[in-house]
NUTOR-46705 format. One line per 3 residues: number of its first residue (from 1); for each residue x, y, z of C-alpha. Coordinates in Angstrom, 2 decimals, decimal comma. Example, Ala and Ser with C-alpha at 12.3 -4.5 7.8 and 13.67 -1.06 7.14 Angstrom:
BEGIN
1 = 12,30:-4,50:7,80  13,67:-1,06:7,14
! end
This chain:
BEGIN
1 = -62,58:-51,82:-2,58  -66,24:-50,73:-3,64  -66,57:-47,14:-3,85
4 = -69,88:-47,33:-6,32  -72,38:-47,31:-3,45  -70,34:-44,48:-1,01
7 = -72,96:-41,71:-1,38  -74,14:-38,94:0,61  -77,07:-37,26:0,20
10 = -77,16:-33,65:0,81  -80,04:-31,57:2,84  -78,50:-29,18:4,93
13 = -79,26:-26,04:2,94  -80,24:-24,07:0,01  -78,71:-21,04:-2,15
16 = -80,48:-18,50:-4,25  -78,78:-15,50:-5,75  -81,24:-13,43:-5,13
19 = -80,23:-13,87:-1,55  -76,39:-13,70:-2,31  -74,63:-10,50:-1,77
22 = -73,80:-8,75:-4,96  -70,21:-8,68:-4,18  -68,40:-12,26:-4,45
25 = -65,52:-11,29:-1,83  -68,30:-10,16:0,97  -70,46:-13,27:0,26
28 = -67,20:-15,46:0,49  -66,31:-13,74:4,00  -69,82:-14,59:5,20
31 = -69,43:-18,34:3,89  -65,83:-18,09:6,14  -67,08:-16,66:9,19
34 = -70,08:-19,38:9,05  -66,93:-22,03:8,59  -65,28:-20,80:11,34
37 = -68,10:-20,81:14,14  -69,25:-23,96:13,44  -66,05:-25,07:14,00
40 = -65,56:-26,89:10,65  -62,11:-29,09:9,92  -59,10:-26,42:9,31
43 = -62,40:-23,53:7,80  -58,73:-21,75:6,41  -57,36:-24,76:4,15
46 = -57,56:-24,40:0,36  -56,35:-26,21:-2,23  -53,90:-24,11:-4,65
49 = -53,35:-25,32:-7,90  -50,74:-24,44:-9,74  -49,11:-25,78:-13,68
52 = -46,14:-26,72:-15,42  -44,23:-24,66:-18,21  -45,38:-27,97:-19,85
55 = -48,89:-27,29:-18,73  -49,42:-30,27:-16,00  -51,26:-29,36:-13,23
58 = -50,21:-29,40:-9,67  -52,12:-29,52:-6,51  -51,41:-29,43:-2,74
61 = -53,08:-27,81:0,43  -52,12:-24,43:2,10  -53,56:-22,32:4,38
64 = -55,38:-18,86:4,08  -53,63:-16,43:5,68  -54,53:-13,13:4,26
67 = -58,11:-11,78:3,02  -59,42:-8,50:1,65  -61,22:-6,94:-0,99
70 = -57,80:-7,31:-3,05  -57,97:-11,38:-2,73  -56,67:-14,10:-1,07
73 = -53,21:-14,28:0,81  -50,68:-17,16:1,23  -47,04:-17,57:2,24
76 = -44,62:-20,02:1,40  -41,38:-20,11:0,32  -40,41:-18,58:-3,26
79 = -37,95:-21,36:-4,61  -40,55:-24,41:-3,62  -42,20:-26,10:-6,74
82 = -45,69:-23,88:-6,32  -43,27:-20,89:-6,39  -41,13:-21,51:-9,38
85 = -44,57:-22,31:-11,07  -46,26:-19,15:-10,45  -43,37:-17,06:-11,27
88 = -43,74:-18,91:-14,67  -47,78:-18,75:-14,55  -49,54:-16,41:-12,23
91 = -52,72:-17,93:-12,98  -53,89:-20,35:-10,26  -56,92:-21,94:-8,65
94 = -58,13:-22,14:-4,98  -60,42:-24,06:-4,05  -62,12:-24,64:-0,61
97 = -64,51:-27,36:0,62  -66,70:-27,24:4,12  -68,27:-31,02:4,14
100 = -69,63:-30,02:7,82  -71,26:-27,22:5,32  -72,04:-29,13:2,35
103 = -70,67:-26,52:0,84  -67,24:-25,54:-2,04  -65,72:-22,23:-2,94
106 = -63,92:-22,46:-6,36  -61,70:-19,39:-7,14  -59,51:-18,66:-10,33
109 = -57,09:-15,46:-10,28  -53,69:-14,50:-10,69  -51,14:-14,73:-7,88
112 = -48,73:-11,76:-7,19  -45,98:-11,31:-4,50  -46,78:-9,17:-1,50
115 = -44,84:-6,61:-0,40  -41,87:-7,00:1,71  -43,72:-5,74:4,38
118 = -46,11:-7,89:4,28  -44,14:-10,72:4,25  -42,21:-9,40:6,93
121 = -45,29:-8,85:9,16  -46,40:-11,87:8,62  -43,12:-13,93:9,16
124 = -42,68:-12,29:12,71  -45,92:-13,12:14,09  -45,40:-16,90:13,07
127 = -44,51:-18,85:16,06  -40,23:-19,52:16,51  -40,40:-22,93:15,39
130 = -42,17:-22,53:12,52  -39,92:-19,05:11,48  -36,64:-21,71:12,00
133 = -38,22:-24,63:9,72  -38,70:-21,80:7,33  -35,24:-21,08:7,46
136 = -33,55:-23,99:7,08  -36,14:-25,87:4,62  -34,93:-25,84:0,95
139 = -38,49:-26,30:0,20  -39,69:-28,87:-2,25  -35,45:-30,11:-2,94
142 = -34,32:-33,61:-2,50  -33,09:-34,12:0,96  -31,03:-37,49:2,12
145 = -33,49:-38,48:4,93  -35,22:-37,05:7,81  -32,13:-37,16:10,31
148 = -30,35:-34,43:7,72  -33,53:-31,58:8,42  -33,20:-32,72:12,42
151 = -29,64:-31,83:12,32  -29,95:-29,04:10,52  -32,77:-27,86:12,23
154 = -30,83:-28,36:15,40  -28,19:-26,68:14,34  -29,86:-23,89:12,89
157 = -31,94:-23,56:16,63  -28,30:-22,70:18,15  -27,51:-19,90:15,60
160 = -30,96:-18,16:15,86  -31,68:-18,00:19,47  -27,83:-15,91:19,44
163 = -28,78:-14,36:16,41  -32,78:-13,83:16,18  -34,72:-14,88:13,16
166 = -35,15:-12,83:9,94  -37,20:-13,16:7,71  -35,43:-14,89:4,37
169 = -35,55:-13,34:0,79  -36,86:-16,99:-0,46  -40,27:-16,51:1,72
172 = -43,06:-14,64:1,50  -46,49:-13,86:0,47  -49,26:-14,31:-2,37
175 = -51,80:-12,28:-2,78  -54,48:-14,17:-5,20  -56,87:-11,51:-7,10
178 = -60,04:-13,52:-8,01  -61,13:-13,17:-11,31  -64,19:-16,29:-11,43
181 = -65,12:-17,51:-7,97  -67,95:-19,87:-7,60  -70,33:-21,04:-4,86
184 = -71,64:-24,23:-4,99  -74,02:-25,61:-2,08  -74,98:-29,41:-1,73
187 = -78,66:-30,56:-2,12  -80,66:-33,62:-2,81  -80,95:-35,34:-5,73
190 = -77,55:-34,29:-7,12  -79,43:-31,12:-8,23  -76,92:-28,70:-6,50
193 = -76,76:-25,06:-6,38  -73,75:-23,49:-8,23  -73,83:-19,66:-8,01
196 = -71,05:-17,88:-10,52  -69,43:-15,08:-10,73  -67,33:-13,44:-13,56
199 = -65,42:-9,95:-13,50  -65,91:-7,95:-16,32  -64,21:-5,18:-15,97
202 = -65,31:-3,40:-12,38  -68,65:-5,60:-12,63  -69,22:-8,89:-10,98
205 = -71,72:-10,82:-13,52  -73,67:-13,51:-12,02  -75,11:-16,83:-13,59
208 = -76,24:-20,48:-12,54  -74,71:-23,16:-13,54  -75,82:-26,55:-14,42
211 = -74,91:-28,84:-11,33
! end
């Protein structure tokens, strides 16, 4: 397979800080919403990255749930391998990319649980399916084969529609507080626009980067 000559050359915009809201986390909604009505691919899917006690990093899609002026919100369940990292390293990255856009968001912070609430909130408005694979998935744990989660979903499906569906204490929420979150906006020429910005302290400090 030649990959050498798959190139793309990219026109569809420009970015000047002068023109980028002084606050990172408004800016980033902005980029969002513009995501979302141009009806980009899945506008909500980041990549999380997480590492190893040994320090090798892991990397794997999930879906942004959760968004404020505190961060950026995720759920999944506690014992799965992204879990049992973060409780060992809160620091991760997110990163998001709009091709329809041209356009990545790259975000470093440190990951904290949400509240029980939260969590709970969130867990009941999930559809019933979804709240019984959460359930009965031992997330990220070798299984036998796919008829053993069919079963036990099965079974499982019996149980809850008796018993309802609770929330479990393995599930819940991230909330990721940004501490370096970059823009970076395709253009021609491989001369892109990268737009940084650091907290120090209760400033946001913005640079350019080299593309």
């Amino acid at each position: 397979m030649d990959l050498a000559d798959k190139r793309k050359d990219y026109r569809l915009k420009t970015m000047d800080e002068k023109e980028l809201n002084s606050d990172p986390l408004i800016q980033f909604e902005m980029w969002l919403k513009e995501a979302i009505e141009t009806e980009t691919n899945e506008p909500t899917s980041m990549v999380l990255a997480t590492s190893t006690p040994e320090g090798i990093p892991s990397a794997r899609i999930v879906l942004l749930k959760a968004f404020s002026k505190n961060g950026f919100g995720f759920f999944t369940n506690y014992s799965s391998r992204k879990g049992e990292e973060i409780s060992f390293n809160q620091q991760v990255a997110l990163l998001f990319h709009w091709p329809e856009l041209e356009r990545q968001v790259r975000i470093e912070g440190i990951a904290t649980r949400t509240t029980s609430a939260v969590s709970d909130e969130y867990f009941n408005s999930r559809p019933y399916e979804s709240r019984l694979s959460a359930v009965i998935s031992n997330q990220s744990q070798v299984v036998p084969d796919r008829e053993y989660l069919e079963i036990l979903w099965a079974s499982q499906q019996d149980q809850s529609f008796a018993q309802g569906i609770k929330r479990p204490s393995y599930w819940g929420g991230y909330m990721v507080e940004p501490f370096r979150i970059e823009f970076w906006q395709g253009r021609p020429n491989r001369l892109h626009d990268r737009i940084l910005f650091e907290r120090q302290g209760e400033e946001w400090v913005i640079s350019r980067l080299a593309p």
